[in-house]
C-alpha positions as CSV (number, residue, x, y, z in Angstrom):
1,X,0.0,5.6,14.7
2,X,-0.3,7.3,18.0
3,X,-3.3,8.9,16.7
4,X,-5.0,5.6,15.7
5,X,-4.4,4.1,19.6
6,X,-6.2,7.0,20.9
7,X,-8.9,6.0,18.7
8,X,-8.9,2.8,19.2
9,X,-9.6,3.4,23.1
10,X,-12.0,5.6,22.3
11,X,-14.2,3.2,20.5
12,X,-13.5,0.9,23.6
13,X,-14.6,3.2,26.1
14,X,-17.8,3.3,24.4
15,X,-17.8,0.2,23.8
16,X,-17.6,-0.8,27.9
17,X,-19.9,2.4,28.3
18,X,-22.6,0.5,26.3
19,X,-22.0,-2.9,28.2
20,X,-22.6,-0.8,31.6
21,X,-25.3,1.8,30.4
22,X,-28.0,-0.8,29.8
23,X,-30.4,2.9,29.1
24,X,-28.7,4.7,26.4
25,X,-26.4,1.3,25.2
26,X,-27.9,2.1,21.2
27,X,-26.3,5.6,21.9
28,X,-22.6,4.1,22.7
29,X,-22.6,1.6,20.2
30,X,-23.3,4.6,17.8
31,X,-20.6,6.2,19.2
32,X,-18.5,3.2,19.0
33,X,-18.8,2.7,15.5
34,X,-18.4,6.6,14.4
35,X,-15.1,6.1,16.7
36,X,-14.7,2.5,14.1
37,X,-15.0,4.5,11.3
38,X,-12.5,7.1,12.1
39,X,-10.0,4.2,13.1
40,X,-10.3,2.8,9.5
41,X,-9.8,6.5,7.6
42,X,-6.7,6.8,9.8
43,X,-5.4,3.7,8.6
44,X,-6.3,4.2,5.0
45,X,-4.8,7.9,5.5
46,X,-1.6,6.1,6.8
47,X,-1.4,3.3,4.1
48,X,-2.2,6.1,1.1
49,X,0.9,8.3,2.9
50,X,3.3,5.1,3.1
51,X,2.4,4.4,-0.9
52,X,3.2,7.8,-2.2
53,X,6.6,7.5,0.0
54,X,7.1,4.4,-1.7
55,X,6.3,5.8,-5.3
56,X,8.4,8.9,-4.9
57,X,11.4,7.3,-4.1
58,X,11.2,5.0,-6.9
59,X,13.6,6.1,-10.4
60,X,11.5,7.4,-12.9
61,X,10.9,4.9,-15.9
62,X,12.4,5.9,-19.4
């Protein structure tokens, strides 16, 4: 989760960029949302590690 905070301010940072860079604001919010889109894969990536800790360490069905 460490990973996803740095992220997270990332995106922010270009987000405030944007707000204060009136010139090149379409450039930040780009960058803002390819920083969005990494945030989301690293939560999927976390939720798709929690479920197969959760599958293997349920007993096996017979």
């Amino acid at each position: 989760m460490k990973r996803l905070i740095e992220i997270r301010n990332q995106e922010f940072l270009c987000r405030e960029r944007a707000l204060l860079d009136s010139e090149r604001k379409i450039f930040w919010l780009a960058k803002a949302e390819e920083w969005e889109r990494c945030a989301l894969d690293e939560i999927a990536l976390h939720f798709r590690e929690c479920n197969l800790d959760v599958t293997h360490s349920l007993p096996a069905a017979h």
